[in-house]
Every structure is written in structure tokens, then in C-alpha cells.
Backbone as a printed PyTorch tensor [residue, N CA C, xyz], in Angstrom:
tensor([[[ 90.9340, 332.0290, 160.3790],
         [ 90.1240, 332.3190, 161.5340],
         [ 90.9630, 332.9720, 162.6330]],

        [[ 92.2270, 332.6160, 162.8820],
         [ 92.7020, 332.6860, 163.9350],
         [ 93.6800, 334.4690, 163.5320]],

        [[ 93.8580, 334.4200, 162.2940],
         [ 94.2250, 335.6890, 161.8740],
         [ 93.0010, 337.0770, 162.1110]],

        [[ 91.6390, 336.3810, 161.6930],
         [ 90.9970, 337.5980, 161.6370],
         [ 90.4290, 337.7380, 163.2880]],

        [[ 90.8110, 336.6780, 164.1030],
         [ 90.7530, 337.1630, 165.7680],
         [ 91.7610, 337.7860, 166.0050]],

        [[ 92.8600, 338.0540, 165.8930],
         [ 93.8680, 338.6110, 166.5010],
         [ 93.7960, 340.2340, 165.8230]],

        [[ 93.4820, 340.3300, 164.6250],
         [ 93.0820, 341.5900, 163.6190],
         [ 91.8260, 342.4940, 164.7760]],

        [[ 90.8480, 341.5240, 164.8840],
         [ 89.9600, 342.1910, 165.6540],
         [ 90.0730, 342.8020, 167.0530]],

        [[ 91.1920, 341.4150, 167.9300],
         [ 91.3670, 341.6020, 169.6150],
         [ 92.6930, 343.0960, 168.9400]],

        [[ 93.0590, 343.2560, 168.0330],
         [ 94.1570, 343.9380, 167.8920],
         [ 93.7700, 345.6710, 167.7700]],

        [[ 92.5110, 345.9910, 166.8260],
         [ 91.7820, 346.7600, 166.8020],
         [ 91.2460, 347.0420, 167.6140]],

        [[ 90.6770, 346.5940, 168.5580],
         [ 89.7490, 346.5530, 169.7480],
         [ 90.5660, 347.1210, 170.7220]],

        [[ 91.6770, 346.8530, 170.9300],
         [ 92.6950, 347.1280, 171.4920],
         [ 93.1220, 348.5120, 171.4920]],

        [[ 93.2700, 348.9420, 169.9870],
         [ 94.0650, 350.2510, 169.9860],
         [ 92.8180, 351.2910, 169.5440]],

        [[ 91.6080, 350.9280, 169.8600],
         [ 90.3660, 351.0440, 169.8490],
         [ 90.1040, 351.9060, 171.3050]],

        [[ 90.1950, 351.0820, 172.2420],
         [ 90.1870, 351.2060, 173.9280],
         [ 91.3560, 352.1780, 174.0390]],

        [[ 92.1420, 352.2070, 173.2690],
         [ 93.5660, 353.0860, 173.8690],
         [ 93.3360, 354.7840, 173.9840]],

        [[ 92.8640, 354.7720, 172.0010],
         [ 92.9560, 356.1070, 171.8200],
         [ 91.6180, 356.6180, 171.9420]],

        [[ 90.7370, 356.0090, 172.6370],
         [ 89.1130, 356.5200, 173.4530],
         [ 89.9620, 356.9770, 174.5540]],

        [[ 90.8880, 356.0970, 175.4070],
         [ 90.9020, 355.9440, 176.6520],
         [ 91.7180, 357.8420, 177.0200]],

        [[ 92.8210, 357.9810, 175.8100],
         [ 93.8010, 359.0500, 175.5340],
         [ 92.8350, 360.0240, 175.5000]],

        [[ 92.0740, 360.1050, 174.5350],
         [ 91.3170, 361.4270, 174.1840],
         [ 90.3380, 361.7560, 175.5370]],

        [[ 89.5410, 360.8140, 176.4200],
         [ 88.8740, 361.1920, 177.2510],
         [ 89.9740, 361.9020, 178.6630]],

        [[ 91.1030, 361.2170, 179.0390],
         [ 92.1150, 361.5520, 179.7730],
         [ 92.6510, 363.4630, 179.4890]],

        [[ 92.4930, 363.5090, 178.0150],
         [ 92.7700, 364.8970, 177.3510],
         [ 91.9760, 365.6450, 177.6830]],

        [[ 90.5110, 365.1390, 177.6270],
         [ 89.2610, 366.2330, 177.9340],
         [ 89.3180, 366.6090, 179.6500]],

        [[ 89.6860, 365.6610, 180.0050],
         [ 89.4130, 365.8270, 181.8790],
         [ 90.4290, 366.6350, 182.1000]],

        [[ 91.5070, 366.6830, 181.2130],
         [ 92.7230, 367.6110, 182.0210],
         [ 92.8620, 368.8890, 181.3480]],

        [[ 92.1170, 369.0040, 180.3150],
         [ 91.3870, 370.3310, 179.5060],
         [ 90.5480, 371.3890, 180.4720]],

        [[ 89.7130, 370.3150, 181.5410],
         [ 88.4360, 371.4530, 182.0210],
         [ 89.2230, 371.4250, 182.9810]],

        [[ 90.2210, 370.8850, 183.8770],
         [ 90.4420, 371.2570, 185.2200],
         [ 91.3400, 372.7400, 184.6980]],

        [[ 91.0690, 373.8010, 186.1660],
         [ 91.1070, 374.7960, 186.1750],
         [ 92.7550, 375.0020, 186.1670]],

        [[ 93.7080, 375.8160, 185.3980],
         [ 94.9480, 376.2760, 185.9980],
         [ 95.5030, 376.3600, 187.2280]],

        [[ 96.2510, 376.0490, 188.1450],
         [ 96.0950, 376.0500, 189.2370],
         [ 96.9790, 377.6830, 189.7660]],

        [[ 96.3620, 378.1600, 191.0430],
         [ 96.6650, 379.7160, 190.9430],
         [ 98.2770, 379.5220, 191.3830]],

        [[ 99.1990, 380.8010, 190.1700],
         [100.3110, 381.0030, 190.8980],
         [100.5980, 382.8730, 191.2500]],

        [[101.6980, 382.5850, 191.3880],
         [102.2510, 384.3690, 191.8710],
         [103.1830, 384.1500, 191.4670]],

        [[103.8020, 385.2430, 190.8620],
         [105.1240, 385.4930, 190.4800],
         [105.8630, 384.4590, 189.9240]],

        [[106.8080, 383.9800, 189.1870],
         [107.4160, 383.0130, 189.1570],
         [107.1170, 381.7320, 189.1910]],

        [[105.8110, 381.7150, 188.7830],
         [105.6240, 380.3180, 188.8010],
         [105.3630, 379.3250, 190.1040]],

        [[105.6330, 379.7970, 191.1140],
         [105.1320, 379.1410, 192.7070],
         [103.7670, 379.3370, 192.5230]],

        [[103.7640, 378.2110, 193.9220],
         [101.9120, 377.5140, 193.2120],
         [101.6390, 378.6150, 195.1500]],

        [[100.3170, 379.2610, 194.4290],
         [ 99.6860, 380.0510, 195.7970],
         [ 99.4380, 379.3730, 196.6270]],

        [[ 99.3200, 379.2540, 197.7470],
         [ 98.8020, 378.8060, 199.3000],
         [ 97.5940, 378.8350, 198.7460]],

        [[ 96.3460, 378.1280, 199.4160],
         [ 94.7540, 378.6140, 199.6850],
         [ 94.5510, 379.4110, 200.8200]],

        [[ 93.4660, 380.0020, 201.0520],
         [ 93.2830, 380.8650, 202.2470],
         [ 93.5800, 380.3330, 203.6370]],

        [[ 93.1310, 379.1500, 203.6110],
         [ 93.2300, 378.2110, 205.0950],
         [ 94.4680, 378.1450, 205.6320]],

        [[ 95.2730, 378.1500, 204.6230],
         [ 97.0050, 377.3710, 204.7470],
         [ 97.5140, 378.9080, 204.6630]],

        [[ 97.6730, 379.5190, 204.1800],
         [ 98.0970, 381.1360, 204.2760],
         [ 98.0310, 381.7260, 205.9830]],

        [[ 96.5800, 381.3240, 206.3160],
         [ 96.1770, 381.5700, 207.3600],
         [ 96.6290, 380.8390, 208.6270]],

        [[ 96.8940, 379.4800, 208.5980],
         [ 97.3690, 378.5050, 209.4020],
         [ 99.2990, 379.0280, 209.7090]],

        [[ 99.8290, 379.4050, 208.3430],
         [100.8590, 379.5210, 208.4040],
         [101.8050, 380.9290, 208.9800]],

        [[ 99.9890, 381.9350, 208.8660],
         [100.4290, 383.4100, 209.3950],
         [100.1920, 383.2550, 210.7830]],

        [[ 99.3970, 382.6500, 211.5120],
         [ 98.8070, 382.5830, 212.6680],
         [100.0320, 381.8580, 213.3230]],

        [[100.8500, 380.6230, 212.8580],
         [102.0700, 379.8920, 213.1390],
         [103.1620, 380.9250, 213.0040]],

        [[103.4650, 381.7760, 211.9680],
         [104.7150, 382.3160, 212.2140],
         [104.1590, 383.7540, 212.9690]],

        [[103.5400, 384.5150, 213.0310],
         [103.1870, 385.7330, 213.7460],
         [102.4130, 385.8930, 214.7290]],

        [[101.8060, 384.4530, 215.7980],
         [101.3370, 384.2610, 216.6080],
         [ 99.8430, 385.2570, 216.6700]],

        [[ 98.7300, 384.8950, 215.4940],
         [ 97.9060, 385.3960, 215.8850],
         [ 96.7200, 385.4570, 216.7080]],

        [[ 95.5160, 386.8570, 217.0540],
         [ 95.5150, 385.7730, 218.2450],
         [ 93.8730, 386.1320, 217.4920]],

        [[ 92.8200, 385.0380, 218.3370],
         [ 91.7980, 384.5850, 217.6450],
         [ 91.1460, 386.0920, 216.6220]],

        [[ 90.9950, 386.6640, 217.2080],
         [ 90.5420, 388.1390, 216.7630],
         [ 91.0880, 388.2500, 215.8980]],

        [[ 92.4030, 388.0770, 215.1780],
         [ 92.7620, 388.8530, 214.2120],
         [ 92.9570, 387.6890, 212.8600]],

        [[ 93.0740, 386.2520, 213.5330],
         [ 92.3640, 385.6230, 212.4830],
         [ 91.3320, 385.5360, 211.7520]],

        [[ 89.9670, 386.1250, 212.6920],
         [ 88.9370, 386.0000, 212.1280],
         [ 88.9790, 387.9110, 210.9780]],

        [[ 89.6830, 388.3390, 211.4780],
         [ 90.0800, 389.8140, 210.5090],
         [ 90.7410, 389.2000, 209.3380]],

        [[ 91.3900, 388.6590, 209.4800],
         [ 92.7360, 388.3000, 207.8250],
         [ 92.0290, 387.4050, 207.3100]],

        [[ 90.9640, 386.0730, 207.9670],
         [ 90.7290, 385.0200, 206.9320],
         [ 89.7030, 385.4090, 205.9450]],

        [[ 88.7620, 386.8850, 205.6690],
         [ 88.0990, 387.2130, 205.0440],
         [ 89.2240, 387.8230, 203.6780]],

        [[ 90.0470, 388.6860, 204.0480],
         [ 90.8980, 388.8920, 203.5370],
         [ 91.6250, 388.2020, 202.8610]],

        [[ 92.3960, 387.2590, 202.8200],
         [ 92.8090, 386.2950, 201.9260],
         [ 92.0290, 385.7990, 200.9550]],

        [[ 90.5670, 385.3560, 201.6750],
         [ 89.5470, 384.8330, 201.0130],
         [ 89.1800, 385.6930, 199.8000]],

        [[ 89.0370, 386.8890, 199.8310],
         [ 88.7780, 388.0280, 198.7300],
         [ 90.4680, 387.6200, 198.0340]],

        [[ 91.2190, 387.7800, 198.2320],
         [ 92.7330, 387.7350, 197.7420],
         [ 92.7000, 386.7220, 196.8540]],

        [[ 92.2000, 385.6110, 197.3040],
         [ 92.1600, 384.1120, 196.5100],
         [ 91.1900, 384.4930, 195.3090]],

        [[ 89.6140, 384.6070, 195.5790],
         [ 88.8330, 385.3190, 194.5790],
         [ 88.8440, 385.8430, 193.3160]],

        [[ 89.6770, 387.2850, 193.6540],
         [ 90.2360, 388.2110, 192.3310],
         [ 91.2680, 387.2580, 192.2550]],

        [[ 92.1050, 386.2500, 192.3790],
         [ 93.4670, 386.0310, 191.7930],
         [ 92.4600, 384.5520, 190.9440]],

        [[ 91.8160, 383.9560, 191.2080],
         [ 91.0360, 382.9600, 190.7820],
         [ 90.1310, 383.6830, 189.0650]],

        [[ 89.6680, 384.6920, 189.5420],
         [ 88.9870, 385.4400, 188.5630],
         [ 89.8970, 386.0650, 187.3720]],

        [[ 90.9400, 386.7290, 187.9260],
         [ 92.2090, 387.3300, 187.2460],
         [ 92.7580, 386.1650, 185.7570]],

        [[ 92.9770, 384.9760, 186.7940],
         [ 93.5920, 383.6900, 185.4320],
         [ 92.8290, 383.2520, 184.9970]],

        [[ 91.1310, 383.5390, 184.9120],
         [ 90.5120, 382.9960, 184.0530],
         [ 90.2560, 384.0260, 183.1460]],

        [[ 90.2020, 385.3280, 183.3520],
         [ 89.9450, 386.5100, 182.4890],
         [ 90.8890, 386.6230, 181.1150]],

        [[ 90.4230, 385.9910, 180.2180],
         [ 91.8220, 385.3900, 178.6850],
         [ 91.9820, 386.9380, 178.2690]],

        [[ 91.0260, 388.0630, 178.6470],
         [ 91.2810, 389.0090, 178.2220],
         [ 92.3150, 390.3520, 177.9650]],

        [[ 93.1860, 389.7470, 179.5640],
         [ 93.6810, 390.9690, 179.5970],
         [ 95.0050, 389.7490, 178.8920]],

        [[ 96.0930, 391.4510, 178.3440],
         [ 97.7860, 390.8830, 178.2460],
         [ 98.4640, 390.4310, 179.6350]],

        [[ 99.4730, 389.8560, 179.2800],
         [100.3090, 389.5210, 180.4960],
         [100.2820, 390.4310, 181.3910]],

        [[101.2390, 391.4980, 180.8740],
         [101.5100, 392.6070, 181.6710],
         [100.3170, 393.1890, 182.6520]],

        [[ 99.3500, 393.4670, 181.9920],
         [ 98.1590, 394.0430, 182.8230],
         [ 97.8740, 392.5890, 184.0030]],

        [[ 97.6160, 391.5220, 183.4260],
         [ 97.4460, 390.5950, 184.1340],
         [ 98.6640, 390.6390, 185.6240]],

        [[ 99.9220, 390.9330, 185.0560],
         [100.8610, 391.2040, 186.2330],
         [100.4930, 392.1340, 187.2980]],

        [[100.3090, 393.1010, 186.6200],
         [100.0320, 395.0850, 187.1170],
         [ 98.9280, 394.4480, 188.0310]],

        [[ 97.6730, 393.7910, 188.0000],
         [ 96.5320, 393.8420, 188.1640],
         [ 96.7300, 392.6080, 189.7420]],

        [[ 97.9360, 392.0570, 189.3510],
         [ 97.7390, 390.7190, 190.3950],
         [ 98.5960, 391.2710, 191.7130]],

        [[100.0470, 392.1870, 191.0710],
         [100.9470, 393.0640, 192.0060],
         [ 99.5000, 393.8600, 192.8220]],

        [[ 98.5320, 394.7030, 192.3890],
         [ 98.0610, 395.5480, 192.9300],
         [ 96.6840, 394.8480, 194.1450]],

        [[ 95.9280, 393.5510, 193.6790],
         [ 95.7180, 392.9770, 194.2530],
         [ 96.3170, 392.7380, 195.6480]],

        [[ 97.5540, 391.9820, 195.3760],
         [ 98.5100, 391.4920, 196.4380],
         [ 98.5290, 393.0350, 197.4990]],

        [[ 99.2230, 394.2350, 196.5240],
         [ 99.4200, 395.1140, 198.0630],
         [ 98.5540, 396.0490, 198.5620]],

        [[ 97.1550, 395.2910, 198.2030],
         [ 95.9220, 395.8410, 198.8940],
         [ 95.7530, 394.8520, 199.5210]],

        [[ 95.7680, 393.5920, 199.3510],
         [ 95.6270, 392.8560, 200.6680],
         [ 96.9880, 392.7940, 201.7570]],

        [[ 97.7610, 393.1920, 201.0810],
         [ 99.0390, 393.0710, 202.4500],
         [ 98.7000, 394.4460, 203.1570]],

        [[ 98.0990, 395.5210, 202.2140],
         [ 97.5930, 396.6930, 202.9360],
         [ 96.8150, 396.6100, 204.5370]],

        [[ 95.4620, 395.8600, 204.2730],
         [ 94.7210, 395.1550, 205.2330],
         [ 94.9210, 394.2320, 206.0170]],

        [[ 95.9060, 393.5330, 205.8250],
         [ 96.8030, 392.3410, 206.7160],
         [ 97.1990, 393.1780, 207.9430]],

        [[ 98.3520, 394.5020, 207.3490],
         [ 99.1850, 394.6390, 208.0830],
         [ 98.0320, 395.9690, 209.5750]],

        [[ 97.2570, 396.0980, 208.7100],
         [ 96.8290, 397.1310, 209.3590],
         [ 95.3360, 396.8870, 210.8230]],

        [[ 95.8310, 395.2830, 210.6590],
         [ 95.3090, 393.9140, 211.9160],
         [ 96.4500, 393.9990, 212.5510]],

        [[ 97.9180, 393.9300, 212.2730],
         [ 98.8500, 393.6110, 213.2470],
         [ 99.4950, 394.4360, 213.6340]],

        [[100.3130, 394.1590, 215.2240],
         [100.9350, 395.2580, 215.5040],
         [102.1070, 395.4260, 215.0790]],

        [[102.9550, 396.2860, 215.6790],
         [104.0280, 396.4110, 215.1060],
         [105.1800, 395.0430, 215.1600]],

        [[105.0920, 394.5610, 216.1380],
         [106.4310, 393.2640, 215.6700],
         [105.7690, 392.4370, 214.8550]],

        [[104.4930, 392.2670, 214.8300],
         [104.0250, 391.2330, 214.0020],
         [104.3680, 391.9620, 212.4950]],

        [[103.7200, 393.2150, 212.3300],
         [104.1790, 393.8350, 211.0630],
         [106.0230, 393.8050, 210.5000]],

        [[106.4500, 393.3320, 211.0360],
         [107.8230, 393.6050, 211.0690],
         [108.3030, 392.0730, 210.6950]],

        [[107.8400, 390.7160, 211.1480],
         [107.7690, 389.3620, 210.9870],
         [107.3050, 389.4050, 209.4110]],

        [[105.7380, 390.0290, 209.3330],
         [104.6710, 389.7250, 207.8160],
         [106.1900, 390.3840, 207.1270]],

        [[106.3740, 391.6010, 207.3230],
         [107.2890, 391.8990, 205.8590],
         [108.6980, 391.1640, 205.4940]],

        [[109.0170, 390.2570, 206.9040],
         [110.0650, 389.5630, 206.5530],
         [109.7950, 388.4750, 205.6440]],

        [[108.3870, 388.0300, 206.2710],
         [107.9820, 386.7340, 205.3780],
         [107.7700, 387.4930, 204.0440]],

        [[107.2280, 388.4400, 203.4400],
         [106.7100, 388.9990, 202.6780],
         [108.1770, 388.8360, 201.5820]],

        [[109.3360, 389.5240, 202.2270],
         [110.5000, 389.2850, 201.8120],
         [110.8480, 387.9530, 201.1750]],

        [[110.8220, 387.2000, 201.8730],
         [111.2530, 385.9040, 201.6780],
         [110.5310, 385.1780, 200.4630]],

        [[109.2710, 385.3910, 200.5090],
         [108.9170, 385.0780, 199.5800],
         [108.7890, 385.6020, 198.0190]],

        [[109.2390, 387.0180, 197.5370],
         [109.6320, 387.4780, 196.9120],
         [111.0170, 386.8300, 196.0760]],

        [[111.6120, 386.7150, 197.0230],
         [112.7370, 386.1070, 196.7860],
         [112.6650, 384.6060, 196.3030]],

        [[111.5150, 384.1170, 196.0000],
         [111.3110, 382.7580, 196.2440],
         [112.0430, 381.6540, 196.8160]],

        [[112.5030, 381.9440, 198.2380],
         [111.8260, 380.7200, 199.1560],
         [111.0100, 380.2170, 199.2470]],

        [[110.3590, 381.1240, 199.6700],
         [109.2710, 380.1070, 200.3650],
         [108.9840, 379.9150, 201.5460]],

        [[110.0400, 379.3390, 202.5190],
         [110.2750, 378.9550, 203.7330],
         [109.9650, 379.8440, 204.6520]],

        [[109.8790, 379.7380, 206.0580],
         [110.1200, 380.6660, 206.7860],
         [111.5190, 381.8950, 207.1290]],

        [[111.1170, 382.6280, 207.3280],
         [111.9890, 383.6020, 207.2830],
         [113.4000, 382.9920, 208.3770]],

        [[114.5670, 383.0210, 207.9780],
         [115.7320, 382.5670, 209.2770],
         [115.8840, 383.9700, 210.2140]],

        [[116.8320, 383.4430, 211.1440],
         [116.8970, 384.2020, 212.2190],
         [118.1000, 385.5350, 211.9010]],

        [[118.7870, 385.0350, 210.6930],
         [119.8380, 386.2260, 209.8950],
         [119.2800, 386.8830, 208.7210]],

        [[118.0500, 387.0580, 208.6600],
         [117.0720, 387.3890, 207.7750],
         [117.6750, 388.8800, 207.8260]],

        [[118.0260, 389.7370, 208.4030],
         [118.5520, 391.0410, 208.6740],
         [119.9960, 391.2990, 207.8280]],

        [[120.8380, 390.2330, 207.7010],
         [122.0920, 389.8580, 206.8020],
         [122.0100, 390.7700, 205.5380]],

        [[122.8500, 391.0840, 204.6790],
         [122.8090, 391.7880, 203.5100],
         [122.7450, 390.7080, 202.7580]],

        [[122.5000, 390.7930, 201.5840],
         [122.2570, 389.2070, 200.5960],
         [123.5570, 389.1240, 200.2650]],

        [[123.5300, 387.7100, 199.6970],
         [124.7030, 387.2800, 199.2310],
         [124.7240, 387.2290, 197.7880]],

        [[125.7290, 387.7300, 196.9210],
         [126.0580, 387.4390, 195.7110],
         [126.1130, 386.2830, 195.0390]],

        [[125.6430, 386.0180, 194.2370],
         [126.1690, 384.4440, 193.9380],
         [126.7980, 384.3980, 192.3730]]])
């Protein structure tokens, strides 16, 4: 008796496990890729792009309400782009580069000139993957490593 309870609580057991595994598999199946650029860095969303351009290039209400449509389309095609299984890498690259400098096209052409001069530093920086804000020796020649 006491064998064929422990057989059963034992089954039951690894019963609950590999339901529990396979449903855990399906939920992390449908969630979406999350968007990157280049290298594997995970994209900003529009809000935070926007919060962070308005913080480093002091924008002023007017030209937020110009760029946050802009990003918003930016996010869009790059959302649409990684779900499209169709294209190859490469095109997928070509297609996300050309994206990007049509919206930095329209960014820059909201700001004035020092602000344009800040965006391409950040623009820089992040190429480079930082990330961070641009430093104040951002003008420096790079360093070898």
C-alpha cells in the first residue's frame, strides 16, 4: 500500500513538473523578440528616447511634440522589420540602417544647430556602443586599445 502511494504522489509529481515546463515554454514562445539595433543593445521605446533627447539637448515643448511622432514611426517599422521572417539578415540590416537615417534625417531637421551638433555626438556614442551620455572630451581622437 504504502509503495503504490509513493509510486502515485511520485508520478503526480513529475506529472505537475513537465505540464508545469512545457506551459512555461509556450508563454516564452509567443512573447515577442524584444527590439534591438546593432549589436545586440536592447532599443529605448519612444517615451524614453524622447525623455532622454529632451534631457540631453534641452528640448523645448514644440519640438518634442515634432520628434515624439517620429520615433513613434521609428519604433513601428523596427517592430514590423523583426517580425518580417522574410527578409535575410543583411537586407534586414540595410533596411533597419535606412530606417534609422531617415529618422535621424527628421530629428535633426527640428533642431538647431548646437542641438544638431549634441544629437550627432550622442548619435556617435552610441554607435560605438556606449550607450551613455556623450562626455565632455567627446571631441578627443579615440583611443587604441
Amino acid at each position: 500500500m504504502r509503495k503504490t502511494f509513493w509510486t502515485i504522489a511520485l508520478t503526480g509529481l513529475l506529472t505537475i513538473g513537465t505540464a508545469g515546463a512545457a506551459l512555461a515554454q509556450d508563454n516564452a514562445a509567443q512573447e515577442p523578440p524584444p527590439a534591438t539595433q546593432g549589436g545586440g543593445h536592447r532599443q529605448m521605446n519612444p517615451d524614453r528616447q524622447l525623455a532622454r533627447m529632451t534631457k540631453e539637448l534641452n528640448l523645448s515643448a514644440d519640438q518634442q511634440a515634432q520628434i515624439k511622432p517620429i520615433l513613434a514611426d521609428q519604433d513601428q517599422q523596427t517592430q514590423a522589420l523583426w517580425q518580417d521572417q522574410s527578409l535575410s539578415q543583411q537586407d534586414r540590416r540595410q533596411k533597419m540602417r535606412s530606417i534609422r537615417e531617415g529618422s535621424r534625417a527628421k530629428i535633426e531637421a527640428v533642431l538647431n544647430d548646437d542641438q544638431k551638433q549634441k544629437f550627432e555626438s550622442m548619435q556617435e556614442h552610441m554607435r560605438r556602443g556606449r550607450g551613455g551620455p556623450p562626455s565632455e572630451d567627446s571631441g578627443a581622437a579615440p583611443q587604441s586599445n
